[in-house]
ZAKE-171588 format. One record per residue (C-alpha): residue in one letter; x, y, z. Coordinates in steps of 0.2 Angstrom, whole numbers, plus 2048, in hexadecimal, padded with zeros to 3 digits. Layout:
N
aXYZ ...
This chain:
156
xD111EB625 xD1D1E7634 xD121F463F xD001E963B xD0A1DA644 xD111E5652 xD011EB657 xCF81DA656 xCF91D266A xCF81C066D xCF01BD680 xCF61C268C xCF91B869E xCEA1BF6A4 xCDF1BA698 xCE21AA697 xCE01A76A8 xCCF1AE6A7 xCCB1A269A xCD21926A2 xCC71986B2 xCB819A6A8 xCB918A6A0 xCBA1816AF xCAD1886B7 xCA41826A8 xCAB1706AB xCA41706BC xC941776B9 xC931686AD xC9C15B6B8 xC901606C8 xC7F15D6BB xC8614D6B4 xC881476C7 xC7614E6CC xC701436BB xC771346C1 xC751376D3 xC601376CE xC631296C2 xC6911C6CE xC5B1216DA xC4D1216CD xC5410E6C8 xC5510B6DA xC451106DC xC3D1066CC xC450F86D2 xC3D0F76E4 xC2B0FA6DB xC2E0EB6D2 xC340E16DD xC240E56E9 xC170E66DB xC1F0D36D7 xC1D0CE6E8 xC0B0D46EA xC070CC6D8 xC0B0BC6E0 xC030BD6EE xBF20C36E9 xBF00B56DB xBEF0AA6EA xBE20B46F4 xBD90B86E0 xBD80A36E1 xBD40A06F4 xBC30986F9 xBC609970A xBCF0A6716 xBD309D727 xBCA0A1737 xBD80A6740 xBDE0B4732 xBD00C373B xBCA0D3737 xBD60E1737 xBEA0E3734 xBF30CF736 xC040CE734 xBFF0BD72A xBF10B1722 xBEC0A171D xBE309E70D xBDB08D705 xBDE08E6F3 xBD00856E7 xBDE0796DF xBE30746F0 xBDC06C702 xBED07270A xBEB085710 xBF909170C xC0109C71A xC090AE714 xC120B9722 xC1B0C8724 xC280C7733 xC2C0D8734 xC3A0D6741 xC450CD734 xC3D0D6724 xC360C771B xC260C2714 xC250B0713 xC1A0A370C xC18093715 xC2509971C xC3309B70F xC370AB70C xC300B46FD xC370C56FE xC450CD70B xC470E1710 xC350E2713 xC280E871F xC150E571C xC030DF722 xBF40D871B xBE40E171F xBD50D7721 xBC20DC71D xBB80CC721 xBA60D5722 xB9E0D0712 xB9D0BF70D xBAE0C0702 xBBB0C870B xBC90D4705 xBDA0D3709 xBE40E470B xBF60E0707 xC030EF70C xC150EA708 xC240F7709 xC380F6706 xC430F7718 xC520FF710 xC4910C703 xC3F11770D xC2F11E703 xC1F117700 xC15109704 xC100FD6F5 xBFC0F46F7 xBF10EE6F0 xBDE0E76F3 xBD80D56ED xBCA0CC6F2 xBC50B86F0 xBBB0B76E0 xBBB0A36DE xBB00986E8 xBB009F6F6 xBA7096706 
């Protein structure tokens, strides 16, 4: 019975080192595809965020075109860094402006949104013109976000 124990090894120094090596190798094979994960989670929030925040902007601004009568003289055909706009429910006209050298797009002058670059594109060939608006974020280069909306209330 004594010679079964004797011949039964434990490990031996070797062996264990291969086995501590090998399990962390595993550890940063997993530690490198959790840092990858979160490394493209922030960026897809970042992302999502920004889309938001632009789809939020044009939103606002294009109900005010949707409700204009009037587009100002003064707004022409072709890429303008602002316009004015009559609404129906009011006499005063409403100025919106990208100033591209501080990044904002204001609205009578207060600003709306900040880290931003855009222009509104105008097609006043028809009897109701439509208004290209092209907004994109400063800091998170990428794509531009637009959208196309024409007068559809009494206009003149």
């Amino acid at each position: 019975m004594q010679e079964i124990f004797k011949k039964k090894g434990g490990l031996t120094l070797i062996e264990m080192l291969v086995a501590i090596f090998v399990f962390s190798i595993t550890i940063a094979a997993s530690m490198a595809v959790a840092a990858t994960y979160l490394k493209s989670s922030y960026a897809i929030k970042k992302y999502q965020e920004n889309s938001e925040e632009l789809s939020s902007a044009l939103n606002y601004i294009s109900k005010d075109i949707r409700m204009s009568n009037t587009l100002s003289d003064s707004s022409g055909n072709g890429i303008n860094a602002s316009i004015n706009l009559t609404p129906n429910s009011e006499s005063a006209s409403v100025s919106y402006a990208f100033d591209n050298s501080q990044n904002i797009l204001s609205k009578e002058g207060n600003p709306i949104i900040s880290n931003i670059g855009g222009y509104f594109y105008i097609k006043n060939y028809s009897a109701i013109p439509s208004i290209t608006i092209v907004i994109w974020k400063k800091n998170f280069p990428g794509f531009p976000v637009q959208t196309t909306v024409s007068m559809r209330s009494g206009y003149k």
